[in-house]
N, C-alpha and C positions, 0 to 999 in steps of 0.2 A: 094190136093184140089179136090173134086167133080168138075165134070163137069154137066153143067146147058145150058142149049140149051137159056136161057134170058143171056148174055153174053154181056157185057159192054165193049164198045173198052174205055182205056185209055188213055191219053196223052203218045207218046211214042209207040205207037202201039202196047203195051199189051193188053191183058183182064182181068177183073176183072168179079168173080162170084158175081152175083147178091142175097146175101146172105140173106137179108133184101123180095125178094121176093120167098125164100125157108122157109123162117119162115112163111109165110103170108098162104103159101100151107098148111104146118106140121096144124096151127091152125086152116084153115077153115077142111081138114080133123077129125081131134080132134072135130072140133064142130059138123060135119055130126054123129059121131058115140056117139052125146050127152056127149062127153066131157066138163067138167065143169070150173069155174072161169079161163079160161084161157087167158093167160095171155105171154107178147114179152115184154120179156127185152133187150136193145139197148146197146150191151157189147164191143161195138168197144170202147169208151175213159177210160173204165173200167179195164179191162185184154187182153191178147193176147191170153186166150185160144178160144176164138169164137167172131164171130160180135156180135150173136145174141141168147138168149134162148127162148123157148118157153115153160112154167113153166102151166101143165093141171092137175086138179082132176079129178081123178078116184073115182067113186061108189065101187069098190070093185077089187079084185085083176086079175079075170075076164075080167071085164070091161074095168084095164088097157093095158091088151094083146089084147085086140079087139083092141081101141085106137091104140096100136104100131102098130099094123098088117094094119090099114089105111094110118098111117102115112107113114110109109114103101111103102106102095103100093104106092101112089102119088107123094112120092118124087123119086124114083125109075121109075115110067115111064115119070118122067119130065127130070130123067136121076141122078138126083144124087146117090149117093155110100155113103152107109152105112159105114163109119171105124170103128164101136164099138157098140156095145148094150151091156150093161151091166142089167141083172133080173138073180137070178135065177127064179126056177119054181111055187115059190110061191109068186114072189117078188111084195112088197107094191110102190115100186119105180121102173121105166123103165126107162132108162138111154138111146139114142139113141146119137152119134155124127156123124155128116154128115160134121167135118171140120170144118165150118163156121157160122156152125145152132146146136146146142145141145137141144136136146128136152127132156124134164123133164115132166114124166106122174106117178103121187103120189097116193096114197092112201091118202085122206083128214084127216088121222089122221099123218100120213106122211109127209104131205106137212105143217102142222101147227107144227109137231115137229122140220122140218129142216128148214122152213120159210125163203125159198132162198130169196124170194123181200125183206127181211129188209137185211138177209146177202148181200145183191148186191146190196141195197138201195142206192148208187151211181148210178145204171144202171140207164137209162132213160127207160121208160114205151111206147111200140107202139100203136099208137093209132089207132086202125085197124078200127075204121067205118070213122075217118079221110082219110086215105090212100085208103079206096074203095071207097069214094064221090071224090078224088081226079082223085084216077084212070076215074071214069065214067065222070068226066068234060073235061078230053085228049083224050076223044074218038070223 
């Protein structure tokens, strides 16, 4: 599991990774570098492979490796760890796992071919201008 410097003590005196706020990173990066329909699906009551995906169009295959190469950067100096990228060098699809966050950066012909939100259409949808009116009303 990554480690994440936002760390949640839980009953029991473990930690739990704050998974849900490494998605919220991956997508506002993704948006800084003009990433498109993007999109947090909520995969904790879904599958056990992640909490959370993070599901962005790419303009071009270009475009996607800027995208990963942001994404990368912010979650990395918030401290998480990479365990997987899957592209090759010309790849329509960027595959990144951080464990708990899986991040999905498509080429828009790509992403309506494999159309993860109806495959996951169980997942719940994050509703990120929710969670940042939320966050700014705890401050």
């Amino acid at each position: 599991m990554p480690m994440n410097r936002d760390l949640n003590e839980e009953e029991g005196g473990g930690f739990t990774v704050d998974t849900r706020a490494g998605a919220l990173l991956a997508a506002e990066a993704a948006e800084n570098k003009k990433g498109e329909r993007i999109v947090i699906l909520d995969m904790r009551e879904v599958t056990l492979i992640a909490d959370y995906f993070v599901i962005i169009s790419a303009r071009s295959v270009v475009h996607a490796e800027s995208i990963a190469d942001a994404v990368s950067e912010v979650l990395e100096e918030q401290g998480w760890s990479r365990l997987n990228r899957a592209a090759g060098s010309r790849s329509h699809w960027v595959l990144m796992d951080y464990g708990g966050v899986v991040v999905h950066i498509l080429t828009e012909e790509e992403r309506q071919y494999y159309n993860l939100e109806r495959l996951w259409g169980d997942a719940g949808v994050v509703d990120r201008a929710r969670v940042a009116a939320q966050s700014k009303s705890s401050l």
